[in-house]
N, CA, C and O atoms as CSV, one atom per row, in Angstrom:
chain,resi,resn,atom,element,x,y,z
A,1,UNK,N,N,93.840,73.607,-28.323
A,1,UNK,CA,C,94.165,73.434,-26.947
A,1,UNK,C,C,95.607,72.969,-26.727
A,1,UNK,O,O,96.075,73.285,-25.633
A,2,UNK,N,N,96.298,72.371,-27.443
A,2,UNK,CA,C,97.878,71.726,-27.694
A,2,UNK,C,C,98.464,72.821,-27.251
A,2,UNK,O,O,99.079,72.905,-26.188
A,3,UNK,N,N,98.255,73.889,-28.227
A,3,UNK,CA,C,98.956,75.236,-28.261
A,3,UNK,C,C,99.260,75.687,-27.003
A,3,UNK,O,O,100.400,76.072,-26.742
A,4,UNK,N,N,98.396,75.687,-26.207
A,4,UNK,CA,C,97.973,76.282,-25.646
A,4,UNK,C,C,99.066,75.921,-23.850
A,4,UNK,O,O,99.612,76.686,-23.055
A,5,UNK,N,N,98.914,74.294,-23.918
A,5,UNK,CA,C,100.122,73.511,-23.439
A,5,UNK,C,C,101.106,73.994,-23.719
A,5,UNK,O,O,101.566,74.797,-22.906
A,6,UNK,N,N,101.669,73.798,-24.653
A,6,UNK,CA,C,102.431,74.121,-25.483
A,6,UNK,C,C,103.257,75.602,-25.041
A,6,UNK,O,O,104.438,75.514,-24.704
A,7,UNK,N,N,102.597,76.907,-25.062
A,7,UNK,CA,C,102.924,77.640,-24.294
A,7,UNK,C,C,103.114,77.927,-22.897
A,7,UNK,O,O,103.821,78.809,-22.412
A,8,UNK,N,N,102.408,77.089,-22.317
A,8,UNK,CA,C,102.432,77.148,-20.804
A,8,UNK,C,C,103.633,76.064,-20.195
A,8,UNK,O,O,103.917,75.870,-19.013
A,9,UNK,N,N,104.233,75.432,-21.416
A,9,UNK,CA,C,105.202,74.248,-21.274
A,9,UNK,C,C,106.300,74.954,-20.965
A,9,UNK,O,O,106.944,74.937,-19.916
A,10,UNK,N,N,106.626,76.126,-22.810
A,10,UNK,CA,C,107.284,76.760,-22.800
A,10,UNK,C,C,107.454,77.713,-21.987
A,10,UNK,O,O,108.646,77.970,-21.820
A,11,UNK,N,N,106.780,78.318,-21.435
A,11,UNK,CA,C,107.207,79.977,-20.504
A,11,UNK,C,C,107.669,79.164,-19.036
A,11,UNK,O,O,108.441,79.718,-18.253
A,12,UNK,N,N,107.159,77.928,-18.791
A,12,UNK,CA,C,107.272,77.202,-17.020
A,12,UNK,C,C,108.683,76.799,-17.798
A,12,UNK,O,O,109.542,77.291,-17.066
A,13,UNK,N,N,109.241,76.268,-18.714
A,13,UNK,CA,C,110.745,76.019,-19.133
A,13,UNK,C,C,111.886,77.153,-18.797
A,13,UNK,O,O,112.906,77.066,-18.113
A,14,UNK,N,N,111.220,78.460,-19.682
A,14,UNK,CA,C,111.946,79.707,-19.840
A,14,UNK,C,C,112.199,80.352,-18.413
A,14,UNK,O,O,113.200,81.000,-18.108
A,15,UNK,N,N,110.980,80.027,-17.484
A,15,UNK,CA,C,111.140,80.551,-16.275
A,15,UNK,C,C,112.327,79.994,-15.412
A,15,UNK,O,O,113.027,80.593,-14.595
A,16,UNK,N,N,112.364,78.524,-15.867
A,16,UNK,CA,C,112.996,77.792,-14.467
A,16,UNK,C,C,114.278,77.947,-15.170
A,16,UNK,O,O,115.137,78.101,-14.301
A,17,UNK,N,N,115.062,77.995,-16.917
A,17,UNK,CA,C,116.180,78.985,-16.669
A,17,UNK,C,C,116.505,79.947,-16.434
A,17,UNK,O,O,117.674,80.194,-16.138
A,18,UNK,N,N,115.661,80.735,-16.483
A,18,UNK,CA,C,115.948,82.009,-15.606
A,18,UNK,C,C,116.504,81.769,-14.465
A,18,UNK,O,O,117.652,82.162,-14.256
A,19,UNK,N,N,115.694,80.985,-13.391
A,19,UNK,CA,C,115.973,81.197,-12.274
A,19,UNK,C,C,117.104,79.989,-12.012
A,19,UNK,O,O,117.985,80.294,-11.209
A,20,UNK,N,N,117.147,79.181,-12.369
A,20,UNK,CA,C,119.149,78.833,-12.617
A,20,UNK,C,C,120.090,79.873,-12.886
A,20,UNK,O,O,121.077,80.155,-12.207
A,21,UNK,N,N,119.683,80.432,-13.967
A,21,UNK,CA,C,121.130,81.679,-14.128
A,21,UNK,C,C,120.843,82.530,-13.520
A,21,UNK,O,O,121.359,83.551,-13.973
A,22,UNK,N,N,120.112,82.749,-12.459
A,22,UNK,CA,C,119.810,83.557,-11.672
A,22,UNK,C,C,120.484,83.179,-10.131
A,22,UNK,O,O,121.143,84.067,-9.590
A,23,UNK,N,N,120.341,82.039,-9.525
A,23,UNK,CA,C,120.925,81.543,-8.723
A,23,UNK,C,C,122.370,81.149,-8.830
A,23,UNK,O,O,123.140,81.204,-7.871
A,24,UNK,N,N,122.811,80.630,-10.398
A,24,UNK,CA,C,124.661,80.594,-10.819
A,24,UNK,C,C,125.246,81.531,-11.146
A,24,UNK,O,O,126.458,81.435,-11.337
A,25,UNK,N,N,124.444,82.999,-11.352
A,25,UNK,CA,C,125.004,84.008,-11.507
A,25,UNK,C,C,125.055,85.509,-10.549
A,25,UNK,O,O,125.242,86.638,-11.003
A,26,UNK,N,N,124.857,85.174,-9.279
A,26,UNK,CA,C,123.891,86.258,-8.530
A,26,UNK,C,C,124.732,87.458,-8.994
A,26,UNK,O,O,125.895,87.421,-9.396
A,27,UNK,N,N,123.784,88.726,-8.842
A,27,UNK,CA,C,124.151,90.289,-9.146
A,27,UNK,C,C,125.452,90.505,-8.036
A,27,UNK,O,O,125.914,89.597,-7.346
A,28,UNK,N,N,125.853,91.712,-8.036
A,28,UNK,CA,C,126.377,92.167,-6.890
A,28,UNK,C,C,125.767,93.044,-6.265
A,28,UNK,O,O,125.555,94.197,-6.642
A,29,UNK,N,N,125.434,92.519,-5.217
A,29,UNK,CA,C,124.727,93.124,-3.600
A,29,UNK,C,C,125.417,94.412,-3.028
A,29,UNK,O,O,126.628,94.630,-2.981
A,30,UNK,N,N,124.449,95.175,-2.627
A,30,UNK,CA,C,125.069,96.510,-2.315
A,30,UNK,C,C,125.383,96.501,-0.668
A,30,UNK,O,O,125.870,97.470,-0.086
A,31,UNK,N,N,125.038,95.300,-0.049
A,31,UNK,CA,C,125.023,94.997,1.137
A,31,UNK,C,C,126.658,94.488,1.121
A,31,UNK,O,O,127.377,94.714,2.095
A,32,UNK,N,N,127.209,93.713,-0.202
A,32,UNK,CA,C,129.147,93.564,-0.476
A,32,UNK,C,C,129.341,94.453,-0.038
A,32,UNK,O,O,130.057,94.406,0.963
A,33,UNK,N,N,128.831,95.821,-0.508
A,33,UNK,CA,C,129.839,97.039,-0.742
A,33,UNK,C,C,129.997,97.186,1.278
A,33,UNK,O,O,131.125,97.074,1.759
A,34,UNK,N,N,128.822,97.419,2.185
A,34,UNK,CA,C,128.373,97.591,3.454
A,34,UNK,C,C,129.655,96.381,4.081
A,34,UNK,O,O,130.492,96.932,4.796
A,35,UNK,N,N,129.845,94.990,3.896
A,35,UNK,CA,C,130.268,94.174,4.207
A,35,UNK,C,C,131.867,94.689,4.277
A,35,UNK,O,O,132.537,94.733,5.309
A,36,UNK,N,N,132.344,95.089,2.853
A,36,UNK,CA,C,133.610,95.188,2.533
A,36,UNK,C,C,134.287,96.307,3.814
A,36,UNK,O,O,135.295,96.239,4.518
A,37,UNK,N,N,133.221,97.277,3.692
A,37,UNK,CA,C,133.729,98.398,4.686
A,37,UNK,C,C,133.754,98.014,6.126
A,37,UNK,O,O,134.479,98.549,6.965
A,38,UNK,N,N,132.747,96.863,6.396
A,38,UNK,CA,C,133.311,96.582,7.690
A,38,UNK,C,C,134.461,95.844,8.083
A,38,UNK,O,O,135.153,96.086,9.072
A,39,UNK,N,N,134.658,94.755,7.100
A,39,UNK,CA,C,135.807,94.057,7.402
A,39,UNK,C,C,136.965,94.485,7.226
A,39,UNK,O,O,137.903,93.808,7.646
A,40,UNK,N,N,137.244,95.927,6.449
A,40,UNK,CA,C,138.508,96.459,6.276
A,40,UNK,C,C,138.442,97.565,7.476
A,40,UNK,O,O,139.563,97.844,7.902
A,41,UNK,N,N,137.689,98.046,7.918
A,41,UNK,CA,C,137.460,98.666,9.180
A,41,UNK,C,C,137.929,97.947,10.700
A,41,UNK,O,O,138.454,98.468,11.684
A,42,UNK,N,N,137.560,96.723,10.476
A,42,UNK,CA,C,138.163,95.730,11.856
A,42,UNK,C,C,139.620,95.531,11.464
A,42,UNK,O,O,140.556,95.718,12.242
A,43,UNK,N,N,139.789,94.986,9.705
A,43,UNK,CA,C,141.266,94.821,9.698
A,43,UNK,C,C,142.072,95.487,10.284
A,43,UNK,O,O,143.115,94.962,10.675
A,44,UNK,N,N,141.749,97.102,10.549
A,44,UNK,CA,C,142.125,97.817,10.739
A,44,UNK,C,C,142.574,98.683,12.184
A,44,UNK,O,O,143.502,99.339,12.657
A,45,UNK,N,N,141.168,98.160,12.511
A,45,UNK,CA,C,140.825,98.914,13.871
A,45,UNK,C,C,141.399,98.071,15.174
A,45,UNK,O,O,141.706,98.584,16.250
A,46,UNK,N,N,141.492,96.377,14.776
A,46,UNK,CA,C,141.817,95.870,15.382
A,46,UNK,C,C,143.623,95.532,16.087
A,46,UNK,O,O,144.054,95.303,17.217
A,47,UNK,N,N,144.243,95.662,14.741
A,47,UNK,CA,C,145.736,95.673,15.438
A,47,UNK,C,C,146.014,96.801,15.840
A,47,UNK,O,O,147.000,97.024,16.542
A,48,UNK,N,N,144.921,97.975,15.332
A,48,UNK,CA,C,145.837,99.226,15.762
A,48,UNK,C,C,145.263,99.771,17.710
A,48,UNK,O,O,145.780,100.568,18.493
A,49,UNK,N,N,144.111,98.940,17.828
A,49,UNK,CA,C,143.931,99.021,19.361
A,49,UNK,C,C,144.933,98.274,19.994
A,49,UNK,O,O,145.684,98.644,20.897
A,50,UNK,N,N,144.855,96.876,19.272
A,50,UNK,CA,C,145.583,96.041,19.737
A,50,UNK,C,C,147.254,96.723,20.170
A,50,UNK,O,O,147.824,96.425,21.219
A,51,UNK,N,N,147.729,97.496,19.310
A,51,UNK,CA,C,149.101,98.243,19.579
A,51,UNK,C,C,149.171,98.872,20.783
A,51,UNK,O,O,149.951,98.861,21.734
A,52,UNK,N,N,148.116,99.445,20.488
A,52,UNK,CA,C,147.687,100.904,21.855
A,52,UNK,C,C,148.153,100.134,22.851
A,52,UNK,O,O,149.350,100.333,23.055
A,53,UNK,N,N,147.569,99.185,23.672
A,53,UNK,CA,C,147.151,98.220,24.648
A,53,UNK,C,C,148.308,97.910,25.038
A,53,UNK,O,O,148.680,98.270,26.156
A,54,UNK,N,N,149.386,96.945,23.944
A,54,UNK,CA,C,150.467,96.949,24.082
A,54,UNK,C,C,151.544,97.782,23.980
A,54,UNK,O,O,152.634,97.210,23.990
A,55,UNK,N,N,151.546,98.806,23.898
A,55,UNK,CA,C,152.199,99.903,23.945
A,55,UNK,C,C,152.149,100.391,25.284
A,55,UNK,O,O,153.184,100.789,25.818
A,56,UNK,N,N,150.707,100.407,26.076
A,56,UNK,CA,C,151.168,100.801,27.387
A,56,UNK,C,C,151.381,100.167,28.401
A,56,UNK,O,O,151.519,100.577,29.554
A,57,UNK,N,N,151.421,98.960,27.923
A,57,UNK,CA,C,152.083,97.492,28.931
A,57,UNK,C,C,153.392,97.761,28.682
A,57,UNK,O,O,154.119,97.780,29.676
A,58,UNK,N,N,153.897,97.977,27.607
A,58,UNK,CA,C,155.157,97.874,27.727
A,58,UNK,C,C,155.919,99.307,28.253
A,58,UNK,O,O,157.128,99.306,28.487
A,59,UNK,N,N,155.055,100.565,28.418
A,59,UNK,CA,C,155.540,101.430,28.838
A,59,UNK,C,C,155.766,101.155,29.828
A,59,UNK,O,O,156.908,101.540,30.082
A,60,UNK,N,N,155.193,100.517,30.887
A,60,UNK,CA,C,155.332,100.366,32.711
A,60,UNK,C,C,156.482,98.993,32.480
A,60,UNK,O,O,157.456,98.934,33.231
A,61,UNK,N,N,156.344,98.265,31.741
A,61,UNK,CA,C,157.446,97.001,31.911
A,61,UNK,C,C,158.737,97.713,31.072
A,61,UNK,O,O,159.749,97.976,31.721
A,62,UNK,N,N,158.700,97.962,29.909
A,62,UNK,CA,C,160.305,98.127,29.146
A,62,UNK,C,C,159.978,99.734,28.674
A,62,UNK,O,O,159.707,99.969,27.496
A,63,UNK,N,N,160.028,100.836,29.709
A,63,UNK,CA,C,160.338,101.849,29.511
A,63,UNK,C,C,161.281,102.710,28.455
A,63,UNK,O,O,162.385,102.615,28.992
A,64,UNK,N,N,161.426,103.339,27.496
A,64,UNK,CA,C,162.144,103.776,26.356
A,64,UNK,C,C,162.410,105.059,26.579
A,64,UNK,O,O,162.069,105.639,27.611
A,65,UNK,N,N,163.197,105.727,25.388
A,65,UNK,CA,C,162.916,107.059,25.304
A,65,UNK,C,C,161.790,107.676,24.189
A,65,UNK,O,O,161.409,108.847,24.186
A,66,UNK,N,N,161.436,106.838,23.439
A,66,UNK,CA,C,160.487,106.659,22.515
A,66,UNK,C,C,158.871,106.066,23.543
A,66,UNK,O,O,158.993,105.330,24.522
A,67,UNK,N,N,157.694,106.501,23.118
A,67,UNK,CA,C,156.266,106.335,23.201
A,67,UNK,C,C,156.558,104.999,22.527
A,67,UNK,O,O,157.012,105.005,21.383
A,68,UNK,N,N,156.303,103.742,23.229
A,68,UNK,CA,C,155.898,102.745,22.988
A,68,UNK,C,C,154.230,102.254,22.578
A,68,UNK,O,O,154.115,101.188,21.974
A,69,UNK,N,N,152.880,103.102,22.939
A,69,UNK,CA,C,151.841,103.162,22.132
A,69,UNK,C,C,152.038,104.202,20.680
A,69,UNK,O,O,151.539,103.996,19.573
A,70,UNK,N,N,152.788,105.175,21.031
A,70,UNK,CA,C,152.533,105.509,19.190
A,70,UNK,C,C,153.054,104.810,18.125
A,70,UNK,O,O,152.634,104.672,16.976
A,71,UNK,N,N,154.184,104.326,18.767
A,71,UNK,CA,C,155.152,103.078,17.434
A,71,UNK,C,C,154.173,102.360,17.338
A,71,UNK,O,O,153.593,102.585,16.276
A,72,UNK,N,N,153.554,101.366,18.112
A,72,UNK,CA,C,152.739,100.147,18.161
A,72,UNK,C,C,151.846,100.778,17.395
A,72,UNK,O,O,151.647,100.274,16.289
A,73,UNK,N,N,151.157,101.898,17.724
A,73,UNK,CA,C,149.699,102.161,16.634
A,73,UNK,C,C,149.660,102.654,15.090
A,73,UNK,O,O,148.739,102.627,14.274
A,74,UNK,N,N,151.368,103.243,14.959
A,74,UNK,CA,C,151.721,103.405,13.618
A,74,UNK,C,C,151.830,101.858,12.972
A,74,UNK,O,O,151.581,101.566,11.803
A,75,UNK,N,N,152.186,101.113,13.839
A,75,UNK,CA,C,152.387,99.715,13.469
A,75,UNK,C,C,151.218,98.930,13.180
A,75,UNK,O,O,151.069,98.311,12.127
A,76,UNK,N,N,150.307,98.965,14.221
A,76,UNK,CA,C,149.075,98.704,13.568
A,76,UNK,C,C,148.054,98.933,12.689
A,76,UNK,O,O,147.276,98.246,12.027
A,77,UNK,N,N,148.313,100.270,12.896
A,77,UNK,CA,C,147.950,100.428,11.248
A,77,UNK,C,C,148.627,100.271,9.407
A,77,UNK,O,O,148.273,100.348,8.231
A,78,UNK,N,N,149.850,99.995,10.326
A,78,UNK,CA,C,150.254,99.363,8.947
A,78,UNK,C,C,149.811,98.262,8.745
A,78,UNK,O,O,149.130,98.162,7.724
A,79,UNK,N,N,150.004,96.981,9.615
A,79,UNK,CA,C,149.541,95.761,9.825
A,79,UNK,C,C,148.269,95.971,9.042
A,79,UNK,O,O,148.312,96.026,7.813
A,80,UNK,N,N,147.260,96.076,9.639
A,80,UNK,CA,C,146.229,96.369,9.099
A,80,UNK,C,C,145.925,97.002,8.042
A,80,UNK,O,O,144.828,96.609,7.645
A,81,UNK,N,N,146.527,98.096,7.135
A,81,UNK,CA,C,146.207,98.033,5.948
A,81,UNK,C,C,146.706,96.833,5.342
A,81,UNK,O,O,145.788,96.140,4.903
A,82,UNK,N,N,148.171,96.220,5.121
A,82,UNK,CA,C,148.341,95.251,4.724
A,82,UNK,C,C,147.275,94.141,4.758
A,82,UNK,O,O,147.030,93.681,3.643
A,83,UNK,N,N,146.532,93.563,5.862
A,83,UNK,CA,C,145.422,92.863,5.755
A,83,UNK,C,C,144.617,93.350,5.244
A,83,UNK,O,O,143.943,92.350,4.995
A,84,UNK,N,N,143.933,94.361,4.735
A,84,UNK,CA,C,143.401,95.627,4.180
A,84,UNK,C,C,143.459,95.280,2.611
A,84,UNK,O,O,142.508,94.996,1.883
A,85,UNK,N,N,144.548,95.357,2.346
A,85,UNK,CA,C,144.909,95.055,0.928
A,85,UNK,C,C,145.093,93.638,0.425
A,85,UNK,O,O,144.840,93.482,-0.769
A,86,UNK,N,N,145.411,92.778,0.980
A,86,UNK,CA,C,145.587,91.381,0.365
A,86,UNK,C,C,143.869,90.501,0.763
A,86,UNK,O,O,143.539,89.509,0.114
A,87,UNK,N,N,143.027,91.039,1.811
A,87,UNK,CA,C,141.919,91.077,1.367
A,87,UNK,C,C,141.544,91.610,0.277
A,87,UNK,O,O,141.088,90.785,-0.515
A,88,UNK,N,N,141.556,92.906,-0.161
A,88,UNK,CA,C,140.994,93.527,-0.920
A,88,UNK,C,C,140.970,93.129,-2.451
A,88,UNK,O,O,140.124,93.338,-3.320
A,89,UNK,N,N,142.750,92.185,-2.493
A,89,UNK,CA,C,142.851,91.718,-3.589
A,89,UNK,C,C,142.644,90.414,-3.688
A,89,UNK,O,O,143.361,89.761,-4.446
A,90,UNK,N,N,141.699,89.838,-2.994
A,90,UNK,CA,C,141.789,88.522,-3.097
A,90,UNK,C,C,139.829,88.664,-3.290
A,90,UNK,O,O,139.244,87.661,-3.700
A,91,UNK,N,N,139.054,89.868,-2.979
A,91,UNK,CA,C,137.786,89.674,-3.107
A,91,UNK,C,C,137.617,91.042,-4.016
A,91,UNK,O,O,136.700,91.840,-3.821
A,92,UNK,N,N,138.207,91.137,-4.612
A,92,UNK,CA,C,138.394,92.336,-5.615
A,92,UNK,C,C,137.267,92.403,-6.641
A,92,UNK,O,O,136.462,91.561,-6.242
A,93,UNK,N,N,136.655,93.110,-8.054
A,93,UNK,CA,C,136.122,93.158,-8.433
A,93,UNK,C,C,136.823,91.819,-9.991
A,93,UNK,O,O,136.012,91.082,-10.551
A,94,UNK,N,N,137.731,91.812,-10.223
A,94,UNK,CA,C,138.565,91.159,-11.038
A,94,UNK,C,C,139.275,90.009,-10.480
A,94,UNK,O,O,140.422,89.650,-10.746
A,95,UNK,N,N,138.432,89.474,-9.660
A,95,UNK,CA,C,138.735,87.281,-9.002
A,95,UNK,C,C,138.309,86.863,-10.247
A,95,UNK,O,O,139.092,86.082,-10.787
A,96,UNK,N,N,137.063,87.207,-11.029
A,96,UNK,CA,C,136.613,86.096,-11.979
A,96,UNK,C,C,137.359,86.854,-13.489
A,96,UNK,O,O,137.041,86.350,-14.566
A,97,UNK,N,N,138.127,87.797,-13.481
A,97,UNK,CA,C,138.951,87.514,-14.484
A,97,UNK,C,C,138.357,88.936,-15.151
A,97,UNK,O,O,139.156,89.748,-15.616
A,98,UNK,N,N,137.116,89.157,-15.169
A,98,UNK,CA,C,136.453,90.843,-15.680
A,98,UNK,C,C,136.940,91.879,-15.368
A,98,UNK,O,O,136.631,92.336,-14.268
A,99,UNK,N,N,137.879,92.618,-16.232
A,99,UNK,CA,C,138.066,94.504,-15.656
A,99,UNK,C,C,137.283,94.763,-15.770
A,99,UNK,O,O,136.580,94.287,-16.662
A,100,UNK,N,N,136.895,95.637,-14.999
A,100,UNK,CA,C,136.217,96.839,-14.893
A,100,UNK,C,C,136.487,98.074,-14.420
A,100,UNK,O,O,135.631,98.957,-14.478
């Protein structure tokens, strides 16, 4: 009957590290991948409306010979990849130091 403890000691041990390196190590979630695309999507989407907007405020106030929304939205989308990318490298696959 010891034994028997004994095993049921051991596997309730083996289990509860599991589920430590299970909780200090989580997988990667395919819901990241869903996440990543949205937030580089707003990075994105957002200064370059944001340009638009101001681009045609400033058409009626500081008139050009140049489209003041297309500069602004080429602009915002630069803006925005730049946020695009220094996100990208800051939650990258290689933060904890692993190529892949």
């Amino acid at each position: 009957m010891s034994t028997k403890k004994d095993r049921s000691t051991d596997e309730i041990r083996r289990s509860a590290e599991r589920m430590k390196r299970a909780r200090s190590e989580p997988g990667v979630s395919p819901l990241r991948g869903l996440g990543a695309f949205g937030i580089i999507g707003w990075s994105v989407a957002v200064p370059t409306v944001g340009g638009a907007f101001l681009g045609l405020w400033l058409n009626k106030v500081a008139p050009q010979n140049f489209s003041w929304p297309i500069a602004l939205i080429l602009g915002g989308v630069v803006v925005g990849g730049m946020i695009s990318w220094n996100w990208i490298g800051k939650e990258g696959p290689d933060q904890k130091g692993d190529k892949r």
